[in-house]
Phi, psi and omega in degrees: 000160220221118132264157204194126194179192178237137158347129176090339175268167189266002162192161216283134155341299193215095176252136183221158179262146179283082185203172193209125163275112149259151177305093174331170215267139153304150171286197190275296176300009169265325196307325159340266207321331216251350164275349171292334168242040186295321188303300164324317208258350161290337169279341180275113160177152172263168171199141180103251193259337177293351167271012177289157169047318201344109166315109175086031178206151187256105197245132185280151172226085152000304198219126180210128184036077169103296226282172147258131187241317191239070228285320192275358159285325194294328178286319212289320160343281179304333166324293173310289183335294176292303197282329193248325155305291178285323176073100131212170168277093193006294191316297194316321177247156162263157199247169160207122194244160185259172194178117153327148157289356177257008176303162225203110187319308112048261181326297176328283171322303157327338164236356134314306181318295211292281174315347147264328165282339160257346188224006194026043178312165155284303199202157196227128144222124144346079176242162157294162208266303228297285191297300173320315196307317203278311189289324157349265199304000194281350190289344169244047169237151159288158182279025152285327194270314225256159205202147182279348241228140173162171149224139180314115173261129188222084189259098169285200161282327192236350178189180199221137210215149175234139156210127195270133194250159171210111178075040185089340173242146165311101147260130217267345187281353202223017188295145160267142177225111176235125165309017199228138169200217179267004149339278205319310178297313159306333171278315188294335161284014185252310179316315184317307183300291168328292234253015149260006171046060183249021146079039184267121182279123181333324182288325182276352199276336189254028186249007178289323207287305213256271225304324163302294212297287178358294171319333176218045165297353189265329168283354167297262156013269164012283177278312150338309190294275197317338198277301201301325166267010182286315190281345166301310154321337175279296191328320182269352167297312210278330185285339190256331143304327171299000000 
C-alpha cells in the first residue's frame, strides 16, 4: 500500500494499493488505428483502489515485497499521486519518501533521478521506514524516554522486516526479510475459499478475503512477530558481542 499526505497532519491523506490499470495490449490489426491516438492511451490508466478490477484494463502491481520491479509504471503512479491526489505542484515542494531497509543504492538513485528530472521537486529526502516507525512513537513519550535505538517489526502488503535501529542508524548486517506479508495471506484465504466451495461470487472474493484477514490480524500479527524476532534477536546479540 502507498501513503500519502502532507506534512504537519496526524495521519495519511490517503492509503491506496500499489498498483496500476493500464489499457491492455491491442491486437496486430489495431496497432495502426492505436498509434494515432498513443499520446491519449498513455494518459488513461488508473491507480489505487480504482485501478481493482478496472474492465478492459490490465492492473500492474509495480512494487512486490518492497521492492520497485517496474520504473516507468511506477512514474506513472507517482504522477497521479502528486498531480490528481495530492493536486499539487511539484516545483513548489520538497517531497520525503520511504524505502525498505534492503533498497539497493541503485534504486535509490532511480528515484531521486525520476524526481528531480520528471517532476523539478527542490529537494528530496530518502528515510528508512524503520527509524520514522522509532520517530513516531515518540508522540506518546516524555521527552526523556523517547530514543532512535529499538526494534522494528515492519509487516506490510509485500513484506515483512525486523530491523534493529541503533541512535538512528539501521543494521543493515542483522535486518531479517520474509517475502510473505498480507498480500500472501489475502490470496491464500481466497484459495481457501475456492477450495471449500462457500459459494462467494468471485468478483467478492477478494474483498471477502481482506475482510476475514482484517478479523484475525492480531493472530496474523502474532505469528509474523514471534517467527521474525526469535531470529533477530540472536542476530543482534550476536553483532553486539562481537
Amino acid at each position: 500500500y502507498t501513503k500519502i499526505g502532507y506534512a504537519g497532519n496526524t495521519e495519511p491523506q490517503f492509503i491506496m494499493p500499489s498498483c496500476i490499470a493500464i489499457k491492455e495490449s491491442a491486437s496486430v490489426g489495431e496497432q495502426a488505428q492505436r498509434r494515432l491516438v498513443r499520446g491519449v492511451d498513455d494518459l488513461d490508466f488508473y491507480i489505487g483502489d480504482e485501478a481493482i478490477d478496472k474492465p478492459n484494463y490490465a492492473t500492474k502491481w509495480p512494487i512486490r515485497h518492497g521492492m520497485v520491479e517496474d520504473w516507468d509504471l511506477m512514474e506513472k503512479f507517482m504522477e497521479q499521486v502528486i498531480f490528481k491526489y495530492l493536486r499539487a505542484e511539484p516545483e513548489d515542494h520538497s517531497f520525503l519518501m520511504t524505502e525498505p531497509p534492503l533498497n539497493t543504492p541503485e534504486n535509490r538513485e532511480y528515484l531521486a533521478e525520476i524526481m528531480f528530472e520528471t517532476f523539478n521537486i527542490p529537494g528530496l529526502y530518502i528515510a528508512v521506514q524503520a527509524v520514522l516507525a522509532l520517530a513516531a512513537s515518540w508522540t506518546s513519550r516524555q521527552v526523556g524516554e523517547r530514543t532512535l535505538t529499538g526494534i522494528v517489526i515492519d509487516s506490510g502488503d509485500g513484506v515483512t522486516h525486523a530491523i534493529p535501529v541503533a541512535e538512528g542508524y539501521v543494521i543493515g548486517s542483522c535486518i531479517k526479510h520474509i517475502p510473505i506479508a498480507g498480500r500472501d495471506i489475502t490470496f491464500f484465504i481466497q484459495q481457501l475459499l475456492r477450495e471449500r466451495e462457500v459459494g462467494i461470487p468471485p468478483e467478492q472474493s477478494l474483498e471477502t478475503a481482506k475482510a476475514s484477514q482484517s478479523n484475525q490480524r492480531f493472530h496474523v500479527t502474532n505469528f509474523v512477530c514471534i517467527s521474525v524476532c526469535n531470529g533477530v534477536c540472536v542476530c543482534v546479540c550476536v553483532c553486539v558481542c562481537v
